[in-house]
N, C-alpha and C positions, 0 to 999 in steps of 0.2 A: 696788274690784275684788275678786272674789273669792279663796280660799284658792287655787285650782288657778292662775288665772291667774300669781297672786304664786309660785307654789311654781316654774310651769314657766320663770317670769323669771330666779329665781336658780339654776334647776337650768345654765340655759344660758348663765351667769354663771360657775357654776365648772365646767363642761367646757371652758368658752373658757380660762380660766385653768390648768387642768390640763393643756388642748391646749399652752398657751403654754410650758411648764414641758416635757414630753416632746420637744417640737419647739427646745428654745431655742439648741440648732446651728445650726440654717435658718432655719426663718420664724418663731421664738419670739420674737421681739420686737416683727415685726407684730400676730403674734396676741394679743400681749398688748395692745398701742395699742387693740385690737378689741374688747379681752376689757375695759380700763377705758373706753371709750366706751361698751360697752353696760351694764359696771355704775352707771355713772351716769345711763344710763337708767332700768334700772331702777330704781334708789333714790327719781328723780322721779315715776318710775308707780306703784308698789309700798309701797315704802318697806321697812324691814328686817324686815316681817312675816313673813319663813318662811327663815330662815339655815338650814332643813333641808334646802331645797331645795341651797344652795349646797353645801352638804357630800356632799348625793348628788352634785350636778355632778362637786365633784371628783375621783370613785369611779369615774365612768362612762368617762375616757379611761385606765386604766390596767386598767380592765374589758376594753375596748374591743381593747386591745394582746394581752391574755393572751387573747383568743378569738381574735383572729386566729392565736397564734401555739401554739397547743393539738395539735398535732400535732408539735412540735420539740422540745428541740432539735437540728441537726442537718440533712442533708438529708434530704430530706421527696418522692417522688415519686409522682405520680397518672399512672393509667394510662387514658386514652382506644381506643374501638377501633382507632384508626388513629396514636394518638401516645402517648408516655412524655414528660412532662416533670417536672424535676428543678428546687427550688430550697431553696436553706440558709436554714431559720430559724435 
């Protein structure tokens, strides 16, 4: 397989795992169950050719959190022509 394929397998290997890790109050346990069934996919398809991929992975849900939340902290309200609404980062 080639480099892209390998790279995007373990990219989505360690987002699963870094999902599982931000989430592991709620659904962090499933997501991890998810996150080792697909790392062993991947290892069968790929095999350990691109751990760069994994290391971005685990960049991207912590990336992913501070862009949502770029406007906090604090409350935070957006004005519509017809509404205000208000919510606490």
């Amino acid at each position: 397989m080639s480099r892209g394929v390998a790279f995007a397998g373990w990219l989505a290997v360690g987002a699963a795992y870094s999902l599982a890790f931000v989430s592991m109050l709620t659904i962090g346990a499933y997501v991890a169950i998810a996150a080792t069934v697909l790392l062993v996919i991947v290892l069968k398809l790929v095999g350990a050719r691109s751990i760069a991929g994994f290391i971005s992975g685990l960049g991207l849900v912590p990336l992913w959190v501070a862009w949502t939340n770029r406007a906090g902290p604090g409350e935070v309200c957006t004005q519509t022509a017809t509404a205000i609404q208000c919510t606490e980062l």
